[in-house]
VMD Tcl script that draws the C-alpha trace (Angstrom):
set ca {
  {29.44 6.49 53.15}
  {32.72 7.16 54.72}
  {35.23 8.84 52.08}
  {37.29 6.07 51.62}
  {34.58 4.00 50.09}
  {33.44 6.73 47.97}
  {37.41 6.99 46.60}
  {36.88 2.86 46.14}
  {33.25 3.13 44.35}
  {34.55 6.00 41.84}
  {37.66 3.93 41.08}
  {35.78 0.93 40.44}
  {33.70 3.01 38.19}
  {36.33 4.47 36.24}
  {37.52 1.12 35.39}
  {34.53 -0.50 34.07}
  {33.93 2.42 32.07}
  {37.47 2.14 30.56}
  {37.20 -1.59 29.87}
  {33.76 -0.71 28.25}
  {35.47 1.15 26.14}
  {38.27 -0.34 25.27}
  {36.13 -3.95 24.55}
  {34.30 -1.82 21.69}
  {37.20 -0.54 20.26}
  {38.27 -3.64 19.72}
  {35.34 -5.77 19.03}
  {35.33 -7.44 15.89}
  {34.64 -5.47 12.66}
  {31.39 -7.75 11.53}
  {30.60 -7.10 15.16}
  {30.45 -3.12 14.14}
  {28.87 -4.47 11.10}
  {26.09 -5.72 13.00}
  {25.45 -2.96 15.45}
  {25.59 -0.71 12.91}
  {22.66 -2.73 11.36}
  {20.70 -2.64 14.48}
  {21.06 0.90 14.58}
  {19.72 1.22 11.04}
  {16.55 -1.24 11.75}
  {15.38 0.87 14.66}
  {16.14 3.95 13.26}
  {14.04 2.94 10.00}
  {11.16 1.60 12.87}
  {11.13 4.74 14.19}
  {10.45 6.66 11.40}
  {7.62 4.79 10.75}
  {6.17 4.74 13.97}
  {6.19 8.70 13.92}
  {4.78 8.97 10.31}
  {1.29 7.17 12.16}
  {1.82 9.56 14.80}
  {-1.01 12.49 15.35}
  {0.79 16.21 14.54}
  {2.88 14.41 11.44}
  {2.30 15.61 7.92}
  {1.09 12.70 5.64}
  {-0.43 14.60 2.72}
  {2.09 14.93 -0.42}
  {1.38 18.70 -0.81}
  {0.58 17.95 -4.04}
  {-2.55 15.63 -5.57}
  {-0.30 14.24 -9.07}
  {2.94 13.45 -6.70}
  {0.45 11.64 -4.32}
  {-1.34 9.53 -6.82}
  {1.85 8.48 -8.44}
  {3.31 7.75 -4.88}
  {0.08 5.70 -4.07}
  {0.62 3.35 -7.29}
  {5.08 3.17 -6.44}
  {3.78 1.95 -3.47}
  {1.63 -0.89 -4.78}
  {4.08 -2.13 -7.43}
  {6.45 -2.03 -4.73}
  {4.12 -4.51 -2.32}
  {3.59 -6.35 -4.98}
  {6.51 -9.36 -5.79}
  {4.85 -10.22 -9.02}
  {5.47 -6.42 -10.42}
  {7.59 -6.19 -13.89}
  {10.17 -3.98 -13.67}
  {10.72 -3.72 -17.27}
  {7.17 -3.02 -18.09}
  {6.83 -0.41 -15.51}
  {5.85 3.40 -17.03}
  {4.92 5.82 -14.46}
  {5.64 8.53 -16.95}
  {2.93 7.42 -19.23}
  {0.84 7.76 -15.70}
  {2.49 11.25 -15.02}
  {1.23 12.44 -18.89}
  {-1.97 11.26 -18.33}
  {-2.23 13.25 -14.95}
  {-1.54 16.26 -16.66}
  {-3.97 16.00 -19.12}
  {-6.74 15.35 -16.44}
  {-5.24 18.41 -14.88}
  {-5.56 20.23 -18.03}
  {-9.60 18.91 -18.58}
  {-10.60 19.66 -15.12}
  {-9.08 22.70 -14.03}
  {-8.62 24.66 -17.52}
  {-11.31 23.83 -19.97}
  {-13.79 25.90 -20.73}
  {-17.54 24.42 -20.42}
  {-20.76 25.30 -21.56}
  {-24.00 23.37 -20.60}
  {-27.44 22.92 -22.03}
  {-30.09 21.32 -21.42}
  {-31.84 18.87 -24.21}
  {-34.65 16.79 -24.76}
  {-33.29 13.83 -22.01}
  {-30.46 15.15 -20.53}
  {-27.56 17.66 -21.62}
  {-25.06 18.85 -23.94}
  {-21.97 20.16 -23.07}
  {-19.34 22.10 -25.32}
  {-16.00 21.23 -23.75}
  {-13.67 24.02 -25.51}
  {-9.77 25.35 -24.48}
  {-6.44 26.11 -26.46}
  {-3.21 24.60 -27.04}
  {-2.41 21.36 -24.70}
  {-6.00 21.76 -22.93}
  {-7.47 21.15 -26.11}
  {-4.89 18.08 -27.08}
  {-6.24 16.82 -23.90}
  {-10.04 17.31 -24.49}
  {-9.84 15.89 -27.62}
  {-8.08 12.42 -26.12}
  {-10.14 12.68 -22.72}
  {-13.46 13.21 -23.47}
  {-14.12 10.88 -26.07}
  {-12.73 7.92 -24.63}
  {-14.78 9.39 -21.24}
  {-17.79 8.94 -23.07}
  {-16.81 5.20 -24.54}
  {-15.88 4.01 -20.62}
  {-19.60 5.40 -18.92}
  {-21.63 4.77 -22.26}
  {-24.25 2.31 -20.01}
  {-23.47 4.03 -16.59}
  {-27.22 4.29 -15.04}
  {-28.59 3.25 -18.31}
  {-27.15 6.50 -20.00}
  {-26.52 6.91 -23.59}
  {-23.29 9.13 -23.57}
  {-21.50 10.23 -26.80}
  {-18.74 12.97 -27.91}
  {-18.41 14.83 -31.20}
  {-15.70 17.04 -32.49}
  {-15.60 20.81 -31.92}
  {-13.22 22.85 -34.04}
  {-11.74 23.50 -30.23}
  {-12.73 21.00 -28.41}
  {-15.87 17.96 -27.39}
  {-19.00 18.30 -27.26}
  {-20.37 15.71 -24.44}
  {-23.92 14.38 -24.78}
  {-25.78 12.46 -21.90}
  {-29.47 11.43 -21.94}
  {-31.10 8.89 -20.53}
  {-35.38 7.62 -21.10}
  {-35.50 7.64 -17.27}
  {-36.90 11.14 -16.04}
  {-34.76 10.83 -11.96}
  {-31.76 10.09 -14.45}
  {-32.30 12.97 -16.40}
  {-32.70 15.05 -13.18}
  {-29.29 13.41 -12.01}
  {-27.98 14.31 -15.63}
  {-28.77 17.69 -15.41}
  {-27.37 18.05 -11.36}
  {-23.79 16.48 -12.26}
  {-22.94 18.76 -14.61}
  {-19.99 18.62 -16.64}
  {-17.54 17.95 -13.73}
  {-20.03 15.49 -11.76}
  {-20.52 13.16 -15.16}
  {-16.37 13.49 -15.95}
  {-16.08 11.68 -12.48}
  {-18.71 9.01 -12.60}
  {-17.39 5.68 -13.22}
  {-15.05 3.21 -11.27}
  {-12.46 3.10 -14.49}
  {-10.35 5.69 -13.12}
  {-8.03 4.46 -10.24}
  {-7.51 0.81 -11.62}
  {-6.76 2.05 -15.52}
  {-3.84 3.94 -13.41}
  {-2.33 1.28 -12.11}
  {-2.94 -0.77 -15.15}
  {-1.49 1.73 -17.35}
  {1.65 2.35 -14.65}
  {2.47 -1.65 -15.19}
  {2.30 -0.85 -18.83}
  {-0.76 -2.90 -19.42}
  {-3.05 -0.03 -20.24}
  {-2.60 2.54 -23.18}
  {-5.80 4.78 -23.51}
  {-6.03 7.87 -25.02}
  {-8.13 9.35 -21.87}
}
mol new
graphics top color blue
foreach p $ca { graphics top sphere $p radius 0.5 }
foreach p [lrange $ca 0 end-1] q [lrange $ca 1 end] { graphics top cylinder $p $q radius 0.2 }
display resetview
């Protein structure tokens, strides 16, 4: 290209790029509006394209925060959801007391004619919580597996009895342990949500 028609292309360029320019300074401001919009809609797209993308963290870094997230998220999906029943703190109180059963109350295991006893014992809000926990534990899985399940009152604490007449279900009795039998059931997750919509008030 000779240099005269390299002065002519760079000219020509120059000029587009000024009227470029110059249109979107003055395009209409619902015409900003709107671009600005666009902007926002991809930008909100790609975020959650890369939160499904391998090497992105997706846990909550912590297990309360990511239950409570779980159920926002389903009264949020959900167009029937009321607002003005809604109690995720009631959910949030709840947490901590199964935080408080499960991670600082003391156990102690024996084994009885049909199954097993265990003393559920701890001090101060653990306690609070076995007392309000455990008993309505044992009202919920009362049945489970043909089980007869009952709690009685400790001066610090539950005492949780399971038997069954069925020697395997004594044998699985005996192998859950305190922890294992505190878990069985299918109450848990949708008594959260229930009790998040303000439906639900248990003391457990």
């Amino acid at each position: 290209m000779s240099l005269k028609l390299r002065k002519f292309a760079l000219a020509g360029a120059l000029l587009l790029g000024a009227s470029g320019y110059a249109l979107a300074q003055n395009a209409p401001h619902d015409m900003h509006g709107s671009m600005s919009g666009d902007m926002a809609a991809m930008h909100a797209q790609m975020m959650q394209q890369q939160a499904g993308m391998p090497g992105q963290p997706t846990l909550p870094g912590q297990d309360a925060f990511g239950a409570i997230r779980e159920i926002v998220r389903i009264l949020e999906a959900d167009p029937k959801t009321d607002w003005s029943k809604v109690n995720l703190e009631a959910l949030r109180q709840h947490l901590i007391g199964m935080n408080e059963v499960t991670l600082k109350a003391d156990e102690s295991a024996k084994d009885i004619d049909g199954g097993l006893a265990i003393a559920v014992t701890g001090k101060g809000r653990t306690v609070d919580a076995i007392r309000r926990m455990i008993p309505a534990h044992a009202q919920e899985i009362n049945g489970l597996h043909g089980w007869n399940v009952k709690a009685d009152t400790l001066p610090n604490g539950e005492t949780l009895t399971v038997t069954s007449s069925d020697p395997k279900e004594v044998q699985h009795i005996r192998g859950l342990g305190f922890i294992g039998i505190l878990v069985s059931g299918a109450h848990h997750q949708p008594h959260h949500l229930m009790m998040a919509k303000g439906e639900f008030h248990h003391g457990h």
